[in-house]
N, C-alpha and C positions, 0 to 999 in steps of 0.2 A: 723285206721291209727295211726302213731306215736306220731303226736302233740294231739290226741285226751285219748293216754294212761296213766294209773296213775299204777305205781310199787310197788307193799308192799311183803310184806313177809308171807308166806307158812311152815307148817309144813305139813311132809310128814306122814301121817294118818297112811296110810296100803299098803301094796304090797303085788299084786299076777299075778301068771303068767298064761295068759288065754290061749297061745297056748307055744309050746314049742321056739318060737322067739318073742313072744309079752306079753312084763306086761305091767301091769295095774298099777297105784296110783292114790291115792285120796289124795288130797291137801288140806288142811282145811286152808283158810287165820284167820292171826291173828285178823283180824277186823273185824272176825263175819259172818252175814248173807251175802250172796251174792247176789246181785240187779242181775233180769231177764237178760239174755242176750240171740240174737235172733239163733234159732236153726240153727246147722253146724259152730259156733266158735271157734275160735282159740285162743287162751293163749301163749305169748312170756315168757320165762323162760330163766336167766342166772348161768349160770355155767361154771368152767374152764376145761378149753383143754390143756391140756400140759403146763398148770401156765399159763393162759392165759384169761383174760373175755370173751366169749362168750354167744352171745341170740340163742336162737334155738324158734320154734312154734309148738304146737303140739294142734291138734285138741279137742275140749270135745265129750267127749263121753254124749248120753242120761244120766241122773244122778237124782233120785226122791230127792236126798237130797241137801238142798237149804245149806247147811253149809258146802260143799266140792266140789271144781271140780276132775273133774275124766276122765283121759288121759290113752292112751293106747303109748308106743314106741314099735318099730322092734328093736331089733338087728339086725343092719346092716353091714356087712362087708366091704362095702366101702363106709361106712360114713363120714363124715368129723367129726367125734368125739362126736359126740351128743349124739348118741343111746348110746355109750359105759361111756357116763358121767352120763347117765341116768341109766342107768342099774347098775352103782356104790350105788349110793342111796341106803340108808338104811329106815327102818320105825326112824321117830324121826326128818330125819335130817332137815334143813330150807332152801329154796330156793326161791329166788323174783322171782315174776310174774308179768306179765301186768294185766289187765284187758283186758278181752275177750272183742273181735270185728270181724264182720265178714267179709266176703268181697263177700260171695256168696247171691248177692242180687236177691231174690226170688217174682216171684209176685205169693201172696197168694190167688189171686181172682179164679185161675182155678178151673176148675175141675177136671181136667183130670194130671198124673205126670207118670214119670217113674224116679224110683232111680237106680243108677250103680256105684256099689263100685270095685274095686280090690284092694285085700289085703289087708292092715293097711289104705287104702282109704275110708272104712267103718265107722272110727272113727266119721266124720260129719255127715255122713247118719244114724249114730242111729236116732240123733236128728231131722232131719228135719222126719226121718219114725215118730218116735215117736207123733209128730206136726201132722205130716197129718192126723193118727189115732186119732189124738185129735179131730179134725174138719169134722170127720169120712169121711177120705176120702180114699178110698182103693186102694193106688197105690203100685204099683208091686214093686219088690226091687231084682236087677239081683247083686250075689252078685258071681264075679269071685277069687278061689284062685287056688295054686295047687295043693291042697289037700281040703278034708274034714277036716284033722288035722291043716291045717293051717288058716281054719279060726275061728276068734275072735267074741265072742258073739250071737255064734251060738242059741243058748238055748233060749236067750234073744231075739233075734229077731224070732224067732221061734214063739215063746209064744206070740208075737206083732202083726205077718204079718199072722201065719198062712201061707197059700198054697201061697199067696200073695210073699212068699220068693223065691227065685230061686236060689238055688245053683249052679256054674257052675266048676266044679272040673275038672281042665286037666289031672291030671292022669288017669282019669275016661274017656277020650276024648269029655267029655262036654264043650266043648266050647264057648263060648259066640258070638254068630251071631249079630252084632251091625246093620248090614242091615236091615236084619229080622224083630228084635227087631225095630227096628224107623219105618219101612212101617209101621207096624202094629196101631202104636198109632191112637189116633184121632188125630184129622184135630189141635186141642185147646190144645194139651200136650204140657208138661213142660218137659226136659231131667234134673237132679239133676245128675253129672260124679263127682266122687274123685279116683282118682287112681292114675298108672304111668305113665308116658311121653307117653310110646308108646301105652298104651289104650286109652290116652283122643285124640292123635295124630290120630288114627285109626275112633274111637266116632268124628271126626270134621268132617271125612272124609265124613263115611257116613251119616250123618246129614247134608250135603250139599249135597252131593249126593243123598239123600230124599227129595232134595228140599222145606227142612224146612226152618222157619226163622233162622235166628244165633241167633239172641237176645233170644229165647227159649232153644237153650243150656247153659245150665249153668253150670259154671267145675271148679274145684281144684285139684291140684295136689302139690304135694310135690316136694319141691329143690331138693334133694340128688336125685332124677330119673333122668335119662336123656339114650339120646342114646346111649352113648358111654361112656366103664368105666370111674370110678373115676381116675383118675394119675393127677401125677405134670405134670406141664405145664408152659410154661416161658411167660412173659408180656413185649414189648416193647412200651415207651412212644415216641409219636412221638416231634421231638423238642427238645429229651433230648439224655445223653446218657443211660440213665437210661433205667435197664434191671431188673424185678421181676423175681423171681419163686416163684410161687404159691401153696404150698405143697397139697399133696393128701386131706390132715383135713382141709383145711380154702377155705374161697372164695375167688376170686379177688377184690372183694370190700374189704374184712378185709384187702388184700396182698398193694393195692394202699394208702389206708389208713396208714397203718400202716407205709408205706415207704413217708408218709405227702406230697402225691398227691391225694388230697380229695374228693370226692365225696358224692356229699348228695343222702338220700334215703330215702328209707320209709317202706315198706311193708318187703324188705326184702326176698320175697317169691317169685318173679319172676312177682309179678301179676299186680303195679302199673306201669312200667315203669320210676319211677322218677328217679332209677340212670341210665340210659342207656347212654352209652358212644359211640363216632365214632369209626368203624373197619376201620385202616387204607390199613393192608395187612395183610393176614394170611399166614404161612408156615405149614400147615397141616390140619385141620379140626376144626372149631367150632360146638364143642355140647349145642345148644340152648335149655335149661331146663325151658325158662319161658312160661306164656301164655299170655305174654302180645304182644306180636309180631305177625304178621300173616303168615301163612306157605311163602307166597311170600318177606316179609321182610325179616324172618331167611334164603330164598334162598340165598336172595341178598348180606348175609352177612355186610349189611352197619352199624350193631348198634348191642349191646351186652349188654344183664344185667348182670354187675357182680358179681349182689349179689348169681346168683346160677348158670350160666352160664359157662360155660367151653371150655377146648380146649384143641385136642391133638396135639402136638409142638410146633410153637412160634405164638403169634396174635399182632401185632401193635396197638397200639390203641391214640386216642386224646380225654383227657379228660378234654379240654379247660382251663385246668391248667394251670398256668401261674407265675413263682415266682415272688413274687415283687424283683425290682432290689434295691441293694445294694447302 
């Protein structure tokens, strides 16, 4: 969490590109050794976006060396500017980080796990594969992309899991059966899901429809997914006359903020719900990107995370803002 992070500064080690949309870098902080932190975490990183401060989060990748972290980004074409500030990076340059925290809390006591990655959602799942194989424990690791060529640290996990790995290549028309997949486990598994919106949306499904516990799913997903493209999209404050646009590259939390109608937050990722605000009225569609809501909430449309959150045409909103009077 936010109050719990501490910011230093990163030279950028090495860069290489693992598949033809995803590099790799190793970060070496200035201050040395890096203290444990627990498998499937995240690192907050800022850099500018069109002259602008921005934090972005990017997953650790498994990584043997205690004196570097090591991240994977997409280029992403409808990012909000992240992947493309990332992909700027040269070896040499310096960049603050947080200190890693995670938020994918794991009970280690099982026996029994199944891992599920799609695409760049792999990046946590090194680490917790890595962890289970430590404590020899052989869970399966379903790892969906659209290719063979698109997926990252293939070799690597390979060489880990052994038959244990499962590929699921759409071109190939291998597709990932998540029904299937859940009947089968034992009665005591654990689900570990990083991917996109409409896989973890899918993996909820049936995983209730398994009539598993919920508290056994366990999931992360990345802000920039969501249902419905990335586009601008306008913000009405209720009580004001005040009117946002929210450009394709930023969130609505930076756009309210920035226009000093504040909102506090936290996680940033969709996943605490500490900024979520009232939907007053929509005039087109909200694309719900967090997992902090339950599919019966995001129907109701009464509450919206802005930190990654979206909309396509105008959304009303009350963000119990209030200016003091003059």
């Amino acid at each position: 969490m936010r109050f719990a992070e501490q910011w230093s500064w990163c030279t950028v080690e090495s860069i290489r590109d693992v598949t033809p949309t995803i590099r790799e870098f190793r970060l070496r902080p200035e201050s040395g050794h890096i203290a444990p932190y627990p498998p499937g975490s995240h690192i907050g990183v800022t850099m500018l976006i069109d002259g602008q401060p921005a934090r972005r989060s990017y997953s650790l990748v498994e990584n043997s060396d205690p004196y570097t972290y090591r991240i994977a980004v997409r280029l992403a074409p409808d990012s909000r500017g992240g992947s493309h500030g990332m992909w700027n990076l040269r070896a040499g340059a310096g960049i603050e980080t947080s200190s890693p925290t995670s938020l994918l809390e794991i009970d280690w006591t099982r026996k029994n796990y199944c891992l599920i990655a799609g695409g760049i959602g792999v990046t946590p799942i090194t680490g917790i594969a890595a962890a289970l194989r430590r404590r020899n424990i052989d869970a399966p690791l379903h790892y969906a992309v659209k290719s063979c060529g698109d997926a990252a640290f293939l070799d690597e996990l390979s060489a880990l899991l052994g038959d244990r790995l499962i590929v699921h290549a759409s071109d190939q028309g291998d597709r990932l059966d998540l029904e299937a997949t859940f009947r089968a486990l034992p009665d005591d598994a654990i689900a570990v899901i990083c991917g996109p919106m409409r896989m973890l949306e899918a993996a909820r499904r049936a995983w209730n429809d398994a009539r598993r516990a919920p508290a056994d799913l366990r999931y992360e997903t990345f802000g920039s997914s969501g249902l419905k493209p990335t586009a601008e999209f306008r913000v009405r404050l209720k009580d004001t006359d005040a009117e946002l646009v929210v450009p394709q590259n930023s969130s609505m939390l930076d756009a309210l903020n920035g226009a000093g109608f504040e909102v506090i937050s936290d996680c940033q990722r969709g996943e605490c719900g500490v900024c979520a605000v009232d939907v007053v009225a929509v005039e087109g569609e909200i694309d719900h990107r967090d997992v902090f809501f339950s599919d019966q909430q995001k129907q109701d449309n009464r509450k919206i995370c802005p930190c990654v959150s979206r909309a396509i045409g105008v959304v009303t909103i009350d963000t119990l803002y209030r200016a003091e009077p003059v």
